[in-house]
C-alpha positions as CSV (number, residue, x, y, z in Angstrom):
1,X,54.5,78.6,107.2
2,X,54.7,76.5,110.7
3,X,55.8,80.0,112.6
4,X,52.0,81.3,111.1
5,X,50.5,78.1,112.2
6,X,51.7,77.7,115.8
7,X,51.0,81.9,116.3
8,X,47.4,80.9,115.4
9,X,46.9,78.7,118.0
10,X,48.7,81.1,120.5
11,X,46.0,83.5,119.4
12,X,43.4,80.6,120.0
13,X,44.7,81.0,123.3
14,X,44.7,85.1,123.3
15,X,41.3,84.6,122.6
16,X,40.3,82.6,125.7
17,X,41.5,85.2,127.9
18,X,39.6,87.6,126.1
19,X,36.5,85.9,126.9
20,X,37.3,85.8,130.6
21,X,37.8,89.4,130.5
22,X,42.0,89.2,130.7
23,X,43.9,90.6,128.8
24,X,44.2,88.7,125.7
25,X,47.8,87.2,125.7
26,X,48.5,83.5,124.5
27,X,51.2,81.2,124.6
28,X,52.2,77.8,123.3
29,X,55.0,75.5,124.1
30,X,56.4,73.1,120.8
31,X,59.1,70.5,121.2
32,X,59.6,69.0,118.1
33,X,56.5,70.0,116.0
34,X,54.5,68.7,119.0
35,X,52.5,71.4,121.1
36,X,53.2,70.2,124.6
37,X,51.2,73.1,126.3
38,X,48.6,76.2,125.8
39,X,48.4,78.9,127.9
40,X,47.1,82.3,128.8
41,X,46.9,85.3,131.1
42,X,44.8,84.7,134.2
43,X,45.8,87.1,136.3
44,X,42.5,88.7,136.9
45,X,41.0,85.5,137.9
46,X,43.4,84.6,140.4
47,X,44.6,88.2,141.0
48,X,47.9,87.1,140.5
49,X,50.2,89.8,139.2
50,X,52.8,86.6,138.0
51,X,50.2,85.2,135.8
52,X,51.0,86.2,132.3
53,X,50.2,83.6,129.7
54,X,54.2,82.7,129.6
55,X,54.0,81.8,133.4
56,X,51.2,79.9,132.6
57,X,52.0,77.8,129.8
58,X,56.0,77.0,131.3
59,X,54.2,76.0,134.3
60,X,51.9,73.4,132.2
61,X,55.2,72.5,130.1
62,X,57.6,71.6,133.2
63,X,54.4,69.8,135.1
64,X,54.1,67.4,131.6
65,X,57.5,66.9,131.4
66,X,58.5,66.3,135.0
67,X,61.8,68.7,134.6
68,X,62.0,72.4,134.9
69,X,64.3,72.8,132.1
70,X,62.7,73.0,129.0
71,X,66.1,73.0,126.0
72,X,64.5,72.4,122.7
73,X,61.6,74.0,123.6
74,X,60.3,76.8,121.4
75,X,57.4,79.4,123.1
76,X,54.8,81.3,120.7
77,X,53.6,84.1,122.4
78,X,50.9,86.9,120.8
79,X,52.9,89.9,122.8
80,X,56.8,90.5,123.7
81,X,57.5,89.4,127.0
82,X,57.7,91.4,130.0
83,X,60.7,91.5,132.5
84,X,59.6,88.5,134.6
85,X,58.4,86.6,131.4
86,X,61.6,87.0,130.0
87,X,63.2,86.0,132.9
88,X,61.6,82.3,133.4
89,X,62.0,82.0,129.7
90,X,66.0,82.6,130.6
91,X,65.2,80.0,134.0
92,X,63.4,77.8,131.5
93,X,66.0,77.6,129.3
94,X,63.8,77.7,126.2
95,X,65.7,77.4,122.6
96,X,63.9,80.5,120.6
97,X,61.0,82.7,121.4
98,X,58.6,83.6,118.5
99,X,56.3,86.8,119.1
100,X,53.3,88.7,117.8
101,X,53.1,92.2,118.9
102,X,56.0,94.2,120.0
103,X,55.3,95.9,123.5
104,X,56.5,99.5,123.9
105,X,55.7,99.8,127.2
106,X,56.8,96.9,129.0
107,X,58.5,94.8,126.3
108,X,62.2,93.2,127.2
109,X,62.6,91.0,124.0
110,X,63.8,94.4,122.1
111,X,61.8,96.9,122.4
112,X,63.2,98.2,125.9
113,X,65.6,96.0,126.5
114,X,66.5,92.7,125.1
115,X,67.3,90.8,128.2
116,X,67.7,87.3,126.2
117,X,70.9,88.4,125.1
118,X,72.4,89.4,127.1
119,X,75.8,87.5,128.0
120,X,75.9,87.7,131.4
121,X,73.3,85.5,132.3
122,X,73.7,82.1,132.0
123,X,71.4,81.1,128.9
124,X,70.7,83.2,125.9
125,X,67.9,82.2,123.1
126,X,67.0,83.4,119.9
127,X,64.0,85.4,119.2
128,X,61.5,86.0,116.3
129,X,59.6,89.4,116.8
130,X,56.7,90.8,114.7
131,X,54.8,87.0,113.4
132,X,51.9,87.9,112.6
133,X,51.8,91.2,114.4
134,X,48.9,92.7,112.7
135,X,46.4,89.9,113.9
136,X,48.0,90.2,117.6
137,X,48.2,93.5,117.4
138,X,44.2,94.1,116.5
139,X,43.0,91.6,119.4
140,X,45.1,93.5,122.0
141,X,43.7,96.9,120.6
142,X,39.6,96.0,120.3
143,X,40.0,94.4,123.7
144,X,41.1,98.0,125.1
145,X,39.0,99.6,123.1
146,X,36.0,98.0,124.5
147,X,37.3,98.4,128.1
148,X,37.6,102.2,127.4
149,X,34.0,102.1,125.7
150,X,32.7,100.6,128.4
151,X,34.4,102.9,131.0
152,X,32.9,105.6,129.1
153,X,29.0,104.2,129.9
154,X,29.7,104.0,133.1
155,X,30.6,107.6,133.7
């Protein structure tokens, strides 16, 4: 299923930022079946609070494309957005957002709120929760697990 294939190389990118110690988030960017960006969290390595793998990968998009509005573009991210993700997703004015993991904690794609619909901003878009959630899931959870082992030799 495309949805499968296109989460897979968002977790291609997840995996990137695992090796430079982030936290492992992904992102693509497809306008008609063609991947126009990659992204993914850098916001250790630039100690940038505003660099979540979305940020990252609409910032790649809009440079490609020469225009800030991205209609017809569909994002693949491994975890649900954040507030400010959620936000320039609205600002970008993506068509449908497909995610991996669901995000109790900081998630605004429907798991705390579901910013994306609602009416009174001025651009809505349809979202996808749970592809491949198990495989997103896992990468997010070893990745803490190893920072808490870690943590734990150090003590």
């Amino acid at each position: 299923m495309y949805k499968d294939y296109y989460m897979t190389m968002a977790l291609s990118s997840a995996k990137k930022a695992m090796k430079n110690d982030e936290v492992p988030v992904g992102a693509i960017i497809v306008m008609n079946d063609i991947v126009i960006a990659r992204g993914y969290n850098k916001k250790e390595k630039y100690q940038d609070p505003t660099l979540h793998a979305e940020i990252d990968v609409i910032k790649k998009a809009t440079r490609l494309l020469k225009t800030w509005n991205l209609s017809g573009a569909d994002v693949y991210v491994t975890l649900e957005p954040c507030l400010m993700c959620t936000g320039a997703l609205i600002a970008a004015r993506i068509r449908r957002l497909f995610f991996g993991a669901w995000d109790s904690k900081y998630g605004c794609c429907g798991s705390l709120l579901n910013v994306s619909k609602d009416v009174r901003f001025n651009h809505q878009f349809e979202i996808e929760g749970g592809i491949m959630e198990i495989e997103c899931q896992k990468l997010l959870t070893d990745f803490f697990k190893e920072k808490r082992e870690a943590h734990k030799c150090l003590l």
